[in-house]
N, C-alpha and C positions, 0 to 999 in steps of 0.2 A: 239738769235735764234728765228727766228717766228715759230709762231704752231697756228692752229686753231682746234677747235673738230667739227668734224661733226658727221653724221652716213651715212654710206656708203656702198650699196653692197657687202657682201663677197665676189662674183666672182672678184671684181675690184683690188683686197688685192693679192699679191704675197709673197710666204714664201720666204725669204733672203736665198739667197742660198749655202750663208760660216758660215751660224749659226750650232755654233758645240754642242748647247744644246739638250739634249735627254730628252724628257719630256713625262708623262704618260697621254696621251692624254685620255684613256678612263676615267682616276681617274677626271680628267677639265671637262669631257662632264655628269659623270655622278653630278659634282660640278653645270653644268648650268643647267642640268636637274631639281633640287632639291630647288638651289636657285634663276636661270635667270642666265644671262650674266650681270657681275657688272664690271666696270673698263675700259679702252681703251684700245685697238690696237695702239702701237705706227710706224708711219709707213713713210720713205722719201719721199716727195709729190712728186719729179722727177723723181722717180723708181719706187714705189705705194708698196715697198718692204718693208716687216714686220721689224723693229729694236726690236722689245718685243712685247711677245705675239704670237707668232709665231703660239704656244700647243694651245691657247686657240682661235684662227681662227681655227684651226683642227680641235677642240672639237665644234665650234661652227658649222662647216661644219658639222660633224658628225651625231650632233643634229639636224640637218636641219634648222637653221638660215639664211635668208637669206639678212640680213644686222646688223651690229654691231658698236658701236662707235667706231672714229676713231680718232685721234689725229696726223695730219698732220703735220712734222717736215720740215721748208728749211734749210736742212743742205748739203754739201759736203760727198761724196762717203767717205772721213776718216774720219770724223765725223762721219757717219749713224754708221763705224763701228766701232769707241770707245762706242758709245753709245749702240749697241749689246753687246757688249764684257762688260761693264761695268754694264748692267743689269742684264746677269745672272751671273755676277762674284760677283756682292754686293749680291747677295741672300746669296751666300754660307757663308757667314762670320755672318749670324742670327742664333741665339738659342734661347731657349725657358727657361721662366720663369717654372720648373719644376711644384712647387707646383700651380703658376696660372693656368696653363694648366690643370694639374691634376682636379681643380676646374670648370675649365670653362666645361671640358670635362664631369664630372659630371655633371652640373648642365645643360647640354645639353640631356645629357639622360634622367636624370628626368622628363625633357618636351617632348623629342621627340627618336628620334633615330641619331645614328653618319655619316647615308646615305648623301654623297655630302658633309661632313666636309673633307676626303680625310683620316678618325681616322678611324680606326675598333675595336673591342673586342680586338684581341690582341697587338696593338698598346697600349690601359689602361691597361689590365693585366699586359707589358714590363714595363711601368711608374708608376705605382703603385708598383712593385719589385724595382725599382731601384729608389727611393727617399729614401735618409736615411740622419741621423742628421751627421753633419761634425764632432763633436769633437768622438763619441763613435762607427760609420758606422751602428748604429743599424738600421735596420727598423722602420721606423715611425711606430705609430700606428694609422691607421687612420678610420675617419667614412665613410666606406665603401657604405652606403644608396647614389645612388639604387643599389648596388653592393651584397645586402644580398644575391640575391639567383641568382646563374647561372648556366644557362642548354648548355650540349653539344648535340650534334645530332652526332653521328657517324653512316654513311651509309656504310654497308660492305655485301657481298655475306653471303647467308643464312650459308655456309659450314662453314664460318669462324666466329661467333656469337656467339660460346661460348669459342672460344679463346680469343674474342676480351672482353666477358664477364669477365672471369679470369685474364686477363691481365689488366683490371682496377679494378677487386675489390680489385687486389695485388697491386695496384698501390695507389687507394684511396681511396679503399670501407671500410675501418677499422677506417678511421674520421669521427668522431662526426659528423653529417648533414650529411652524406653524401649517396645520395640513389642511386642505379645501378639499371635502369631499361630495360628492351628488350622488342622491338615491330619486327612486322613481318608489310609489305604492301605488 
């Protein structure tokens, strides 16, 4: 198969338009936002039609890019589309090294924040619950640094502030560390 990369005008790029992937274009736009545009657009030089990448010309649109690399493929109309089909079908069959993750994701907070990883706060709270040792299912116990201390913000109507008050201090205000405080703006 011949391919060349070049970089190419977004406008020139066409989304394939029997690609049946659903992809979260703001989570890619706010990925380029944070870190650039990394990787190519895979794309049929005959048709100018995306085979991969599709989300991330969106996201690139989005962001106001107005050229991206490209990776020109001469293949055949069934080709382009085993090759769509086979891109986002190999993603689905990857997992993740639990405890690596765990680590990497820490050690990403410690330097910075998880904006543009595509991770949030509760994406680690979920991964840090659900890592536990195979033979006894116990929870790890792990070193939670920078994880010692976390703040919630709950925005609610003035009316409902000490229901909301009561209903975490029953919930978590009787643990060790733990402080319930209420502000007004």
């Amino acid at each position: 198969m011949e391919s060349e990369i070049v970089e190419l005008p977004i406008s020139d790029l066409k989304p394939h338009p029997r690609n049946p992937r659903k992809g979260d274009v703001d989570a890619i736009a706010q990925s380029i936002r944070m870190n650039g545009f990394f990787g190519v657009i895979v794309v049929q030089r005959s048709t100018m039609q995306i085979l991969a990448g599709n989300h991330r010309w969106q996201a690139a649109r989005k962001v106001g890019l107005t050229r991206v690399p490209v990776m020109l493929l001469d293949v055949d109309d069934v080709a382009a589309r085993k090759i769509m089909l086979a891109d986002n079908r190999t993603s689905d069959f990857a997992s993740y090294d639990q405890d690596e993750l765990a680590g990497l994701l820490k050690s990403v907070l410690a330097d910075d924040t998880l904006i543009g990883t595509g991770f949030d706060a509760g994406d680690v709270d979920k991964l840090l619950g659900q890592v536990v040792d195979e033979p006894n299912e116990k929870v790890r116990k792990r070193n939670l640094e920078p994880f010692h201390a976390c703040f919630w913000l709950v925005k609610a109507p003035i009316s409902l502030q000490g229901k909301i008050t009561t209903a975490l201090t029953e919930a978590v205000g009787s643990l060790e560390g733990v402080e319930i405080a209420s502000a007004t703006n």
